[in-house]
Every structure is written in structure tokens, then in C-alpha cells.
TIRO-2110 file (N, C-alpha, C; in Angstrom, 1 decimal):
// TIRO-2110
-10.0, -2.4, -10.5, N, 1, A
-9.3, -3.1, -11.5, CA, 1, A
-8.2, -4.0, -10.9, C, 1, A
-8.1, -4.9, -11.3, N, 2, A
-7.4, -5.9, -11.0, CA, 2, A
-5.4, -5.8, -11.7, C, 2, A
-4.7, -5.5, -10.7, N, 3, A
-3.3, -5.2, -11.6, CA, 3, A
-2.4, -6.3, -10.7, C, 3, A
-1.1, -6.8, -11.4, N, 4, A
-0.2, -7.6, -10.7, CA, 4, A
0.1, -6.8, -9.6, C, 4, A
1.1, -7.2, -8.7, N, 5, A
2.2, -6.2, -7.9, CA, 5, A
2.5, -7.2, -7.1, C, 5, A
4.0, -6.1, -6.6, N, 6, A
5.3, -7.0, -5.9, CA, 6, A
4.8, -6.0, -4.4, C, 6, A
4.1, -7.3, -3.4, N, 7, A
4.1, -6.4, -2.0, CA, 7, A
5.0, -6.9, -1.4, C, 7, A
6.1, -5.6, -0.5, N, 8, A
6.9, -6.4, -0.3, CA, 8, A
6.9, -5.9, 1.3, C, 8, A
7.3, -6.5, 2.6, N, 9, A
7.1, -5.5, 3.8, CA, 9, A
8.8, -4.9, 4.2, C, 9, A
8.4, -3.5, 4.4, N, 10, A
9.9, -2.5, 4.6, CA, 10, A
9.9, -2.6, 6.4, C, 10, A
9.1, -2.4, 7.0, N, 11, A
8.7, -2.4, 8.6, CA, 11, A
7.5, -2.6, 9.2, C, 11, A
7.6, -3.7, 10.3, N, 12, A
6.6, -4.2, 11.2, CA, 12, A
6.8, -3.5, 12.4, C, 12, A
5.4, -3.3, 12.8, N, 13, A
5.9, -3.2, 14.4, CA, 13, A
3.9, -2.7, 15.1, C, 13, A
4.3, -2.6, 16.7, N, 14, A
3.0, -2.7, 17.3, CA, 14, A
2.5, -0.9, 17.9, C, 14, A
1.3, -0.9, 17.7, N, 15, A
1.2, 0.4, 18.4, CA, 15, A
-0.4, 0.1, 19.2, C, 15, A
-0.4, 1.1, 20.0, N, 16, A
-1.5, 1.1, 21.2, CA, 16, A
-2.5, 2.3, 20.6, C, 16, A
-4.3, 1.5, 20.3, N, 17, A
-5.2, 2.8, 19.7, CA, 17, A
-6.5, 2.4, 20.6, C, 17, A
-6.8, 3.4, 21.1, N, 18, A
-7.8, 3.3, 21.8, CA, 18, A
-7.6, 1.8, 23.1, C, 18, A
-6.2, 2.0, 23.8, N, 19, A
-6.0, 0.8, 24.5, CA, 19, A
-6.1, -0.3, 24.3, C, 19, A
-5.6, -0.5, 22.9, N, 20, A
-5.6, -2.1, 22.3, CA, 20, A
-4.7, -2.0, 21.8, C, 20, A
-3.9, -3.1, 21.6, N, 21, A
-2.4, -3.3, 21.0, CA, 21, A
-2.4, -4.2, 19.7, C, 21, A
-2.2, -3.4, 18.6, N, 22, A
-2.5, -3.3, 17.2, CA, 22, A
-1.6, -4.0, 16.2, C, 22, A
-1.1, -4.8, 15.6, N, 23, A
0.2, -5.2, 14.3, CA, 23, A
0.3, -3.7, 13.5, C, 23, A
0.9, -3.5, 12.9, N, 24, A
1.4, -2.2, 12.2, CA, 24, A
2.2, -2.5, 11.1, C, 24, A
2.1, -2.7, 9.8, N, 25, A
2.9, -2.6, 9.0, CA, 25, A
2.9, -2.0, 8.0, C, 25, A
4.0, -1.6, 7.2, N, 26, A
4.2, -0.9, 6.5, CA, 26, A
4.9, -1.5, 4.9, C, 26, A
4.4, -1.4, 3.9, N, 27, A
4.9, -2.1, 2.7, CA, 27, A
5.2, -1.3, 1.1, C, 27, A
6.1, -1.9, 0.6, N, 28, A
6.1, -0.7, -0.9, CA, 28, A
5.6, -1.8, -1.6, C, 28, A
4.8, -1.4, -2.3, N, 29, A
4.2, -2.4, -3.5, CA, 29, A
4.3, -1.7, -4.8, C, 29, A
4.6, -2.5, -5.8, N, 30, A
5.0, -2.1, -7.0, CA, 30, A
4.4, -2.2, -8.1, C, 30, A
4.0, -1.4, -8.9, N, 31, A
2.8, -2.0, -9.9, CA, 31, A
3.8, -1.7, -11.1, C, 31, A
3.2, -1.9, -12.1, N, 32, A
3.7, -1.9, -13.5, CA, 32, A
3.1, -0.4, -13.9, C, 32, A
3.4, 0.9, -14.5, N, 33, A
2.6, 2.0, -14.7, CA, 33, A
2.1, 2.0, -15.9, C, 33, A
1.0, 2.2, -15.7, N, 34, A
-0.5, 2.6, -16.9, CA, 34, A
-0.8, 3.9, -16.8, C, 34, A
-2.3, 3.4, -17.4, N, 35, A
-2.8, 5.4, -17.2, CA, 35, A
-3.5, 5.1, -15.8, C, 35, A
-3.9, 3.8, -15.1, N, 36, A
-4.9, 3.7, -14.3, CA, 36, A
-4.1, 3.9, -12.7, C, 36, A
-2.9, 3.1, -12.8, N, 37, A
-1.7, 3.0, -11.5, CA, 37, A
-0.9, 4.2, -11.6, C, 37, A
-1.0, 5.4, -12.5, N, 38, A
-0.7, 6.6, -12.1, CA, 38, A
-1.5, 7.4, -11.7, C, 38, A
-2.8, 7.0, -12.1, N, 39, A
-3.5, 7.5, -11.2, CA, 39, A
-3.7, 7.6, -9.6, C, 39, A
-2.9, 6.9, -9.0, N, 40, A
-3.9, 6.3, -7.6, CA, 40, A
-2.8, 7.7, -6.8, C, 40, A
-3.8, 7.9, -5.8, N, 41, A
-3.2, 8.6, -4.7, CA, 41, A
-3.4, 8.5, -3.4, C, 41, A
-2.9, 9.0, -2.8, N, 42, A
-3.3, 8.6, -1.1, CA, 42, A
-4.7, 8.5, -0.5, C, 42, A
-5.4, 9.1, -1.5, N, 43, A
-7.0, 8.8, -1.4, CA, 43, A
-7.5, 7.4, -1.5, C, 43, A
-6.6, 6.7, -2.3, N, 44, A
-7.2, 5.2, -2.7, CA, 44, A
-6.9, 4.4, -1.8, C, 44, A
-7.0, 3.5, -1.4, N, 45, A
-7.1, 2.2, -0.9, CA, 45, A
-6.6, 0.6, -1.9, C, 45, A
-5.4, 0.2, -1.3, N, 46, A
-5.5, -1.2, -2.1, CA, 46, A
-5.7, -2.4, -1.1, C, 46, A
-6.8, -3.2, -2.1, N, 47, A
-7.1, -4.5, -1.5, CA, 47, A
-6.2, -5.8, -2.2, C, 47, A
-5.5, -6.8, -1.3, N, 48, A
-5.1, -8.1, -1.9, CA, 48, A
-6.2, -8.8, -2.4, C, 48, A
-6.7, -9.1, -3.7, N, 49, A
-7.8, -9.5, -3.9, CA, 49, A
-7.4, -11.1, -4.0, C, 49, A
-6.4, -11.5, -3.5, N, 50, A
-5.8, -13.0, -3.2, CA, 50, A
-6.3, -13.6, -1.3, C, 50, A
-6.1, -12.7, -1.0, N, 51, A
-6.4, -12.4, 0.7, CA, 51, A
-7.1, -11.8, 1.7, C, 51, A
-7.3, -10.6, 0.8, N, 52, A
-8.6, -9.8, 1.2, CA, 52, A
-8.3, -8.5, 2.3, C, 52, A
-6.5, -8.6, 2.2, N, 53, A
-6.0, -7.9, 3.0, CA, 53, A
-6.4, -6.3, 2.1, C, 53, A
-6.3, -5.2, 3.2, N, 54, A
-6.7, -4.0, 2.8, CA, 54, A
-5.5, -2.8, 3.3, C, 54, A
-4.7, -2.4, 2.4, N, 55, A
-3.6, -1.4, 2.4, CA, 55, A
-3.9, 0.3, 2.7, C, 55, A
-3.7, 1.1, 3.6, N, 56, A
-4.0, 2.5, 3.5, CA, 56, A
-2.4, 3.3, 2.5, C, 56, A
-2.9, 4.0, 1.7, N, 57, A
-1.9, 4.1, 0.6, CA, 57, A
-1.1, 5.5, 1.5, C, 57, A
0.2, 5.9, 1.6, N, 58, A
0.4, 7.1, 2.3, CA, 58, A
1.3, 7.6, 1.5, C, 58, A
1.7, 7.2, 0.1, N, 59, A
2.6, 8.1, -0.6, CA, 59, A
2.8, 7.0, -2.1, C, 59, A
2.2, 7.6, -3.5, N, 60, A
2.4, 7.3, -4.4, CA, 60, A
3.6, 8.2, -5.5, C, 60, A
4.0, 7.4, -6.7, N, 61, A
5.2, 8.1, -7.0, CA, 61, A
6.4, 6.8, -7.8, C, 61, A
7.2, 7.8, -8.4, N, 62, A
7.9, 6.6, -9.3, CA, 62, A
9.1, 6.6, -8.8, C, 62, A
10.4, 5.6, -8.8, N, 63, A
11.5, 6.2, -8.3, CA, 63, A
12.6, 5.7, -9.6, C, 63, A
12.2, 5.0, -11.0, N, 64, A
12.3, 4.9, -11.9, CA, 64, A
12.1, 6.2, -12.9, C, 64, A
13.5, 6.4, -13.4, N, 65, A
13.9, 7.5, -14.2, CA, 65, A
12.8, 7.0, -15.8, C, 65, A
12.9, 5.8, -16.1, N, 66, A
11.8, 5.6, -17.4, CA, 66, A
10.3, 5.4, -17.4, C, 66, A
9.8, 5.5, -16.1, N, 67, A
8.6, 5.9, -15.4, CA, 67, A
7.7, 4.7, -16.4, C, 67, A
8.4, 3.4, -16.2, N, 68, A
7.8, 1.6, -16.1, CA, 68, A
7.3, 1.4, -15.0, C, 68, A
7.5, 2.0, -13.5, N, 69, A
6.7, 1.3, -12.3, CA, 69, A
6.1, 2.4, -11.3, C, 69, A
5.2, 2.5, -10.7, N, 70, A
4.2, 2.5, -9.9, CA, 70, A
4.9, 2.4, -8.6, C, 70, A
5.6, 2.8, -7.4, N, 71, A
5.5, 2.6, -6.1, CA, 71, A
5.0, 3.1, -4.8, C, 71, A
4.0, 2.8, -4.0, N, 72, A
3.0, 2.8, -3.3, CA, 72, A
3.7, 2.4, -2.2, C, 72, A
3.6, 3.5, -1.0, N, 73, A
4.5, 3.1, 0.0, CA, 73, A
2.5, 2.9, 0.8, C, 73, A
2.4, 1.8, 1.9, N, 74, A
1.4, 1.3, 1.9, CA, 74, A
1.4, 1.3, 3.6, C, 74, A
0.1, 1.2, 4.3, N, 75, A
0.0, 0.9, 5.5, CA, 75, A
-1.1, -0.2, 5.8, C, 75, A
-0.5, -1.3, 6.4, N, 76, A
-1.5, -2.0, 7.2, CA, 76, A
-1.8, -2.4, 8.6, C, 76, A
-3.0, -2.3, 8.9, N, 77, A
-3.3, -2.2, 10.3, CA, 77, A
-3.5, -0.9, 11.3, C, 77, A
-3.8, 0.2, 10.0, N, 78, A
-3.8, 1.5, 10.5, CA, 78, A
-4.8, 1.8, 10.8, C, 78, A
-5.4, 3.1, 11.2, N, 79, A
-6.5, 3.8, 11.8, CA, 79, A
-7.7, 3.5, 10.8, C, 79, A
-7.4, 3.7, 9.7, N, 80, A
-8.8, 3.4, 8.4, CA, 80, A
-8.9, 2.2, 8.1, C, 80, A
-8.1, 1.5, 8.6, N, 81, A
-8.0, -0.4, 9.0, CA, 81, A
-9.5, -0.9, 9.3, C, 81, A
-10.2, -1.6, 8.1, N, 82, A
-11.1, -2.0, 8.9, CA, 82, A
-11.4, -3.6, 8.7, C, 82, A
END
């Protein structure tokens, strides 16, 4: 399903996997909360369907006391990176 969100990057940086030297980043992306974006958990996967870029999700959760947003602390360029 197709939802807005604010990706925003918290930290970049490089790591070495299998002797190759990799981009690494890390992003919180922010959705609006439904029944469908409270759903999601570290099992899911988000794709930029603007870019085609592909997020590994590593921690979902609200930090809003009126529980209006969704934040998705996110990994790109990780191990499940494909």
C-alpha cells in the first residue's frame, strides 16, 4: 500500500561485508498512523516507490503521546540489501 512519509537520514557511514566497502545508512521515516502503518514491524520491508530505494526496518513505534505518527527507524545498504 502506498502511504506518504517524511524520510529523513539520522546517520551515514561505510562498512566492510564480505571484503567490499558498502554506503550504510540509517533513516527515521515517518508515516501518518492507520490500522495498516501500525502494523508494520521489523519483519517488513519499505520500498521508495518514487526511487525504488529499499529500507530494512530495525525498530517501529510511536514517540507521539496522541499516537497520529508511525516512526520507522530504517536501514539502507544493509545485509538484506538487495
Amino acid at each position: 500500500t502506498n502511504t506518504a512519509a517524511k524520510i529523513a537520514l539520522v546517520r551515514g557511514g561505510e562498512e566492510t561485508r564480505a571484503k567490499r566497502l558498502g554506503g550504510v545508512g540509517q533513516f527515521d521515516v515517518t508515516l501518518r498512523a492507520n490500522t495498516l502503518t501500525k502494523a508494520i514491524t521489523s519483519a517488513d520491508r519499505l520500498v521508495n516507490v518514487r526511487t525504488g530505494d529499499t529500507f530494512n526496518i530495525l525498530w517501529a513505534g510511536s514517540f507521539d503521546d496522541r499516537q497520529r505518527f508511525v516512526v520507522l527507524t530504517c536501514e539502507q545498504g544493509g545485509p538484506q540489501d538487495g
